[in-house]
C-alpha positions as CSV (number, residue, x, y, z in Angstrom):
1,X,67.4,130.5,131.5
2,X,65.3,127.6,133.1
3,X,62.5,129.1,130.8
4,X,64.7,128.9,127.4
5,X,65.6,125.3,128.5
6,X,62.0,124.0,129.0
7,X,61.1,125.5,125.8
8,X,64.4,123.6,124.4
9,X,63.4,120.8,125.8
10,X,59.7,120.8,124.3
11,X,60.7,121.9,121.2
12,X,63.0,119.1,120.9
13,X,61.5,116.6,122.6
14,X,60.8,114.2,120.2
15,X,64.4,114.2,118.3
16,X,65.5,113.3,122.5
17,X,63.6,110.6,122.3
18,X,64.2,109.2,119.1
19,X,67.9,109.7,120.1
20,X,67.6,107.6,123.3
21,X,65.7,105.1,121.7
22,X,68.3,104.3,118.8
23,X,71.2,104.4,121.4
24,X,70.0,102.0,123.5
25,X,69.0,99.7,120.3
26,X,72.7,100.3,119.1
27,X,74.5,100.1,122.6
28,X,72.9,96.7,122.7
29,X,74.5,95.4,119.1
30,X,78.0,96.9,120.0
31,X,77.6,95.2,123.0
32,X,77.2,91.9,121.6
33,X,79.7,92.3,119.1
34,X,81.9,93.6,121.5
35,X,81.3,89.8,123.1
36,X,82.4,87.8,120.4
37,X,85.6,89.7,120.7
38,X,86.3,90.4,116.7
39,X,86.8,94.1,117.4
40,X,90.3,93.5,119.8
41,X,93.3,93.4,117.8
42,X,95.2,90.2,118.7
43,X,99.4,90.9,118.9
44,X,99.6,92.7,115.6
45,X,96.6,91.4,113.6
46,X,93.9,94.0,113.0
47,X,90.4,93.7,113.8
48,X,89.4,94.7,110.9
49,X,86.4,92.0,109.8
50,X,84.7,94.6,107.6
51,X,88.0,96.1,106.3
52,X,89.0,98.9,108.3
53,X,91.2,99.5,111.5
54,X,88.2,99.8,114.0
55,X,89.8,99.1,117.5
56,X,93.3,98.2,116.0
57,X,94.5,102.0,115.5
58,X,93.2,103.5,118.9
59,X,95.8,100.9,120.4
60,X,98.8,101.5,118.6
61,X,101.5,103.1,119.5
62,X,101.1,104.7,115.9
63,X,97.6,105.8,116.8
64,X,95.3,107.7,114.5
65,X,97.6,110.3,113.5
66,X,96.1,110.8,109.7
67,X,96.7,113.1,107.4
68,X,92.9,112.5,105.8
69,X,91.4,112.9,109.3
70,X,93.8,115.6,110.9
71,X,91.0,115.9,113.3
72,X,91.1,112.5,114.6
73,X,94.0,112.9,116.8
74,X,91.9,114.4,119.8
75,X,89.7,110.7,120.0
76,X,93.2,108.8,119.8
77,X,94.9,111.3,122.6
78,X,91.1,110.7,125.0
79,X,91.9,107.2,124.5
80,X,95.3,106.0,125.0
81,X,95.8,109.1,127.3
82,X,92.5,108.5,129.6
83,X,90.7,106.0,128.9
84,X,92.5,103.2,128.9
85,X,94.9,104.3,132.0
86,X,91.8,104.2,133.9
87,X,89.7,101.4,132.6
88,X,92.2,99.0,130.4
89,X,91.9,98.3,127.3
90,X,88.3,96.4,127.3
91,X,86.8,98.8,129.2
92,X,88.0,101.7,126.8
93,X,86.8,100.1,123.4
94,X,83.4,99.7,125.6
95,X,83.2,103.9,125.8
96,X,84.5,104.5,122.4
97,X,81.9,101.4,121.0
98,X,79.2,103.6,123.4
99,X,80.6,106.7,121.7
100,X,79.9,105.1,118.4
101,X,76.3,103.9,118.7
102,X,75.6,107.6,120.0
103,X,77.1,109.3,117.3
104,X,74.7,106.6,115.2
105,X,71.7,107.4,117.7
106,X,72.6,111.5,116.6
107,X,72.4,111.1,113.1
108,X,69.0,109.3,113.3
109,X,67.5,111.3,115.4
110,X,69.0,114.4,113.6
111,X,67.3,112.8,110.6
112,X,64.3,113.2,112.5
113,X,64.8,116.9,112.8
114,X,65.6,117.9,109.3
115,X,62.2,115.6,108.2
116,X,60.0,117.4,111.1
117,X,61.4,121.0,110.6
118,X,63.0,121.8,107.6
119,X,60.8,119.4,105.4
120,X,57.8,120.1,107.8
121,X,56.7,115.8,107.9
122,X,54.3,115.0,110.3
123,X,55.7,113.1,113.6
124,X,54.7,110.0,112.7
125,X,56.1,109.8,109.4
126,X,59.5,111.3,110.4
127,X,59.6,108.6,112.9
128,X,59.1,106.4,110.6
129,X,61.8,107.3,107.8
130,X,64.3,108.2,110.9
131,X,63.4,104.7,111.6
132,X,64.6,103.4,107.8
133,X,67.7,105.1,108.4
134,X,68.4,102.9,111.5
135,X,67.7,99.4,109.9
136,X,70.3,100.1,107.3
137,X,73.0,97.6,107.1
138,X,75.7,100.9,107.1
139,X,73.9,102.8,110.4
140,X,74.4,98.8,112.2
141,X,77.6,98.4,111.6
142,X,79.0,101.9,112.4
143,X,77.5,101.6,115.7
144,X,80.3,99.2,116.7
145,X,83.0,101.2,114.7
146,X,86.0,103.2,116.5
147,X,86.8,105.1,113.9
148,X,86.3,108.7,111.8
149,X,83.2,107.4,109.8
150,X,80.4,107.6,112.8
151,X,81.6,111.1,114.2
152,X,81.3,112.0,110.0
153,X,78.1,110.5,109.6
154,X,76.6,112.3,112.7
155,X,78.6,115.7,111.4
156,X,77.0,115.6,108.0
157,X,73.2,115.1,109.3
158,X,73.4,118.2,111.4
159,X,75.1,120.5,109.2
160,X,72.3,119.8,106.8
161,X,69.6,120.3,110.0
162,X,71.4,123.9,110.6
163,X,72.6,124.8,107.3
164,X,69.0,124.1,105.6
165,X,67.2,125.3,108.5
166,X,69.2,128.9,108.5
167,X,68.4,128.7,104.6
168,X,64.8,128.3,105.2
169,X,64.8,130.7,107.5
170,X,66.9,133.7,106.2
171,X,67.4,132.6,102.4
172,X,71.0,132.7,103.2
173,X,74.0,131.4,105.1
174,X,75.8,133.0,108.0
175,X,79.5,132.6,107.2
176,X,80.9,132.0,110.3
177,X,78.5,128.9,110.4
178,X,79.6,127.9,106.6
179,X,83.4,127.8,108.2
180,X,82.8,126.3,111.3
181,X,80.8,123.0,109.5
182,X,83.3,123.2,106.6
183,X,86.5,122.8,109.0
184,X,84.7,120.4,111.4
185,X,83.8,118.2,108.8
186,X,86.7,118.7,106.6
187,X,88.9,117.9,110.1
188,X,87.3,114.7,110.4
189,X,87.1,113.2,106.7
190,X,88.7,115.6,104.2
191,X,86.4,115.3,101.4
192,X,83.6,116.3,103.3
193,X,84.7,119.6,103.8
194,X,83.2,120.5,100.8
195,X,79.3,119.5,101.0
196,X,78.6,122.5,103.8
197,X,80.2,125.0,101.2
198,X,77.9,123.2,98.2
199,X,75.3,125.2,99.8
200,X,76.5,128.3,99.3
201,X,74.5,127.5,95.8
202,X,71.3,127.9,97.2
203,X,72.2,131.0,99.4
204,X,70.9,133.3,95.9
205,X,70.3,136.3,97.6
206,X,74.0,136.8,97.9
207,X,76.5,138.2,95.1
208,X,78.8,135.5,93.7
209,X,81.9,137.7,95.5
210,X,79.8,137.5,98.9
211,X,79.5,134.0,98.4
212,X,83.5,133.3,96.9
213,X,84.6,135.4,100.2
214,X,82.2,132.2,102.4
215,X,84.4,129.7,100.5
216,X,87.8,131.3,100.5
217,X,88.6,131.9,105.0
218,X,87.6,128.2,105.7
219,X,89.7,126.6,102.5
220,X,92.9,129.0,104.0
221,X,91.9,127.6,107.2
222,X,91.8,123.6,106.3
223,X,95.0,123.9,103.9
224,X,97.2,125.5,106.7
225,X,96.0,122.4,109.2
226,X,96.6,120.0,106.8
227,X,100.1,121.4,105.6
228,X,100.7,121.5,109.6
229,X,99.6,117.7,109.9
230,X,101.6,117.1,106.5
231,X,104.7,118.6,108.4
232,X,104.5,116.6,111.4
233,X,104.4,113.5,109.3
234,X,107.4,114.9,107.6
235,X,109.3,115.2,110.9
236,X,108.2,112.3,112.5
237,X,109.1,109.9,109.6
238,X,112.7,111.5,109.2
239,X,115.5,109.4,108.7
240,X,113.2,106.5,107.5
241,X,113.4,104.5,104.2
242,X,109.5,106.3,103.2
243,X,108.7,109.1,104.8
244,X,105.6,109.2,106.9
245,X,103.1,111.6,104.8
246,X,104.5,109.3,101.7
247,X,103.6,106.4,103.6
248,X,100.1,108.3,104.1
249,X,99.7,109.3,100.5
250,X,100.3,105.3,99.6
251,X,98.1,103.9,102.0
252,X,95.4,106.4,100.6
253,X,96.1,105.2,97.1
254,X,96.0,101.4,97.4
255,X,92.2,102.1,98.1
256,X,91.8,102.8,94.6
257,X,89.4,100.2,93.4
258,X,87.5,99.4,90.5
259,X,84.3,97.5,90.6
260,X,82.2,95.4,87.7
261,X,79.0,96.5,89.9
262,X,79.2,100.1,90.6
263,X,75.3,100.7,91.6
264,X,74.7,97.6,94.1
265,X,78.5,98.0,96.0
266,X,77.6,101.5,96.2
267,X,74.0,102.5,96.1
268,X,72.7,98.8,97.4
269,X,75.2,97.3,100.7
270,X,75.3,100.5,102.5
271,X,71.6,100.4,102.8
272,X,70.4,96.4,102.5
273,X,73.6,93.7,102.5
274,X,73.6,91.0,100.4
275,X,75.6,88.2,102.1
276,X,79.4,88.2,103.9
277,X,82.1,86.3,103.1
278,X,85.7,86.2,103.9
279,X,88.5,87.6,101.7
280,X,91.9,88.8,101.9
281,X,92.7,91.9,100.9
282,X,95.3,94.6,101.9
283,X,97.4,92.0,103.8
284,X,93.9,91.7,106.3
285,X,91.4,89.1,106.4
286,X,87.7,90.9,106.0
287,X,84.0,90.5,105.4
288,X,83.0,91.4,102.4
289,X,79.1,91.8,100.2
290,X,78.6,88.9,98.2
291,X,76.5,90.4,94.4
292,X,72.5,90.2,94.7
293,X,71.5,86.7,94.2
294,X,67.7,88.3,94.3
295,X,65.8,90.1,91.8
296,X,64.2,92.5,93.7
297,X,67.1,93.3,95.9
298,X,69.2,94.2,92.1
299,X,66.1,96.8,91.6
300,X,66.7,98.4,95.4
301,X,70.1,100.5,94.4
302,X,68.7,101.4,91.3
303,X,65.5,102.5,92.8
304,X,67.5,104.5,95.2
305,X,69.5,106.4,92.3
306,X,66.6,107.1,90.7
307,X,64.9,108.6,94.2
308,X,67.8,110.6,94.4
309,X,68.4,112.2,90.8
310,X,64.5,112.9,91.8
311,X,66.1,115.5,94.3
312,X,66.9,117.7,91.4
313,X,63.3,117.7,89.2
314,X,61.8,118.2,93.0
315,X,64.1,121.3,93.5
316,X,62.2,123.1,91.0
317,X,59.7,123.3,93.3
318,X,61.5,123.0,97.1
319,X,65.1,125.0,96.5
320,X,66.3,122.8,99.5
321,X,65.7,119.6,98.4
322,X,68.6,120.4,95.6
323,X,71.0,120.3,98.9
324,X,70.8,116.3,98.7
325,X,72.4,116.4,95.1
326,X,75.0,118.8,95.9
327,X,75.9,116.4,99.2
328,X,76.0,113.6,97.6
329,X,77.9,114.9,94.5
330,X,81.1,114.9,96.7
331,X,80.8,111.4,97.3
332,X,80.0,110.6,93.4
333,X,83.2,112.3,92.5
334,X,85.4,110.5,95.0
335,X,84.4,106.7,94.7
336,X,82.3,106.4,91.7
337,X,84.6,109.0,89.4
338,X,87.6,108.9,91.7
339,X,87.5,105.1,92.3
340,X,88.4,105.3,95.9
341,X,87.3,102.7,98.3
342,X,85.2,101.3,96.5
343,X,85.7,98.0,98.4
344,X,84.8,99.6,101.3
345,X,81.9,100.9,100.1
346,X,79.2,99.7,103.3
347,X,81.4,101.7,105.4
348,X,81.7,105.3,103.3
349,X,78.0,104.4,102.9
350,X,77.9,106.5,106.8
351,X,78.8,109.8,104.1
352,X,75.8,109.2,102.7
353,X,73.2,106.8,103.4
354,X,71.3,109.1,105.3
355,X,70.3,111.2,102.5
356,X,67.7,108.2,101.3
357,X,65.2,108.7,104.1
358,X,65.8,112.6,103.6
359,X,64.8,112.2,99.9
360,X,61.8,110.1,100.5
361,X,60.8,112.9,103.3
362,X,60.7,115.3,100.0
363,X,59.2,112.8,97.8
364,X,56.0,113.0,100.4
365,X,55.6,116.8,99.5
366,X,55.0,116.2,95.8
367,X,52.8,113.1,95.7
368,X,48.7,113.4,96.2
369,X,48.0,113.3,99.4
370,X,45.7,109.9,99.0
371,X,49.1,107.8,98.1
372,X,50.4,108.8,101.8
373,X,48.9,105.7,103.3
374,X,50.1,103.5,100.7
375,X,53.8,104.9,101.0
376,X,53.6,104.8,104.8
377,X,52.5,101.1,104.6
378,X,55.5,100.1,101.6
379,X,58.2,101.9,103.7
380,X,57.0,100.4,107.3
381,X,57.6,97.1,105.1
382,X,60.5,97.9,103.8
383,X,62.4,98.9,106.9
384,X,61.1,96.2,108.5
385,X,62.4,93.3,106.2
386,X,66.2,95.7,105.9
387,X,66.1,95.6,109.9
388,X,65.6,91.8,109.8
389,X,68.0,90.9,107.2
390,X,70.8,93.1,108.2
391,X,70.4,91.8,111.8
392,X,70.5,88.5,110.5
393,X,73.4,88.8,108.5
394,X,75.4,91.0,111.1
395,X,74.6,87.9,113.9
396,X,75.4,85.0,111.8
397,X,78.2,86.3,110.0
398,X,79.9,87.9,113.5
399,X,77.8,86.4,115.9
């Protein structure tokens, strides 16, 4: 056993590392915002500066019960049940903001893995890219988040890491793996449940009934937890003028948004911000983007759409690249088709924002080798001035 854990430890060294370093980066941010105190809920006014509960619903009485995120309930439960009993209330947000800014060091360093193993990138230039995935303006801000979008975000990078890597390896999925992501994922953000069972796609050397039979145990699964959650909220809001679950289904809908910028709120904030500026909207008083008042920060979303709808022409040639279409499809069909929360696109930016470094990791196999320096030099510049600017934003905007 102390053997198999050396070797673990070797073999995973560097994704450690990369993890430790982005925690303490993120810790540090929290921290700070933490300071200002913008994420504690004053009486009954949320702290919601970038448009969602944050703090606010781990401390009400209502909690985090959530038909969307029946999965939630456990993080609520830790914290109203231990946490705060034993440290108070600013000493709880300061685990759950830790909490956050780990689940953010996770996904980067998990980014890290999928470039080194399943993509086979050197080191150096998965460090790098994992690296791109930290400055962005979405990763900074979910690292002092209390809510369902950092455990997602971390949840989505290693299901690709095990789903793709059991792919590569066996040229098919186990099913009991398939479920397992597929609930977990589907228990914490709904949608999301899913982009795991998208890959049954590339699992060719199974029969389409082997591959239905993958899809159908962990859909049973999911509906009868959500029809359980659905009934709680049925009970619990008996008697009332709405019922609870309608309640639910409302609050859901009111996020229906349309925008006149589709690819910069969507494709651009997550990744670089523009500006922040106050607005209210849902009854709260939030930060929102301001529209692209540079040129070359209008071509970044557009480049990035176009890197991505690469994914498909480059599948052709690496099967698993075609996984980063098939993720990010869900998400296409939800806000950009769907319409949903659109206005809060920076923070559903954690579903997928990850995906860019994981594209440009594939975009390394098909280029000559002579253009590597050139790209490594363009993308150290690039994460450089996102870092700077979202930092500077995030500090003078909530500093």
């Amino acid at each position: 056993m102390e053997l198999l854990n050396k070797q673990l430890l070797r073999q995973w060294r560097v994704e450690l590392l990369c993890a430790l370093g982005a925690w303490a980066l993120l810790s540090v941010l929290a921290l700070y915002i933490y300071s200002t105190g913008l994420l504690t809920p004053h009486g009954d006014a949320i702290g919601a500066y970038l448009g969602y509960d944050n703090y606010f619903r781990f401390t009400t009485s209502g909690g985090a019960w959530d038909v969307s995120h029946p999965l939630i309930t456990p993080l609520y439960l830790t914290n109203r049940v231990l946490l705060v009993p034993l440290l108070g209330e600013g000493g709880a947000l300061v685990v759950m903001l830790l909490g956050s800014a780990l689940l953010m060091a996770l996904a980067v360093a998990g980014c890290c893995g999928y470039l080194r193993r399943v993509v086979q990138l050197g080191t150096g230039r998965s460090l790098l890219l994992s690296g791109l995935l930290l400055s962005t303006f979405t990763v900074m801000t979910l690292s002092f988040t209390v809510e369902s979008y950092p455990l997602s975000m971390a949840l989505l990078v290693l299901s690709l890491l095990c789903l793709s890597g059991q792919l590569k390896q066996e040229k098919r999925l186990s099913g009991w793996h398939t479920t397992l992501w597929s609930l977990v994922l589907g228990g914490v953000t709904l949608t999301n449940f899913a982009k795991p069972l998208s890959l049954l796609l590339l699992s060719k050397e199974e029969s389409l009934w082997q591959r239905v039979r993958k899809v159908l145990l962990p859909t049973l699964l999911l509906l009868a937890l959500v029809v359980a959650v659905g009934y709680f909220y049925q009970q619990r809001g008996a008697g009332t003028e709405e019922p609870m679950l309608t309640a639910q289904v409302n609050d859901l809908l009111r996020f229906q948004t349309r925008s006149a910028d589709l690819v910069p709120d969507f494709f651009g904030h997550p990744l670089l911000i523009s500006d922040l500026e106050m607005r209210e909207l849902h009854g709260e008083t939030v930060l929102r983007p301001t529209p692209y008042a540079c040129w070359a920060m209008k071509l970044l979303p557009w480049g990035e759409v176009l890197l991505l709808l690469s994914m498909i022409w480059i599948g052709r040639r690496y099967p698993l690249a075609w996984a980063i279409p098939l993720y990010l499809a869900v998400d296409v069909a939800v806000h950009l088709i769907g319409g949903y929360g659109l206005d809060e696109a920076i923070i559903f930016g954690g579903h997928w924002v990850f995906l860019v470094p994981l594209a440009l990791g594939w975009l390394y196999r098909v280029i000559p080798r002579q253009a590597y320096r050139y790209m490594d030099l363009a993308l150290l510049l690039l994460s450089i001035y996102i870092c700077t600017h979202n930092l500077t934003v995030i500090l003078s905007r909530m500093g």
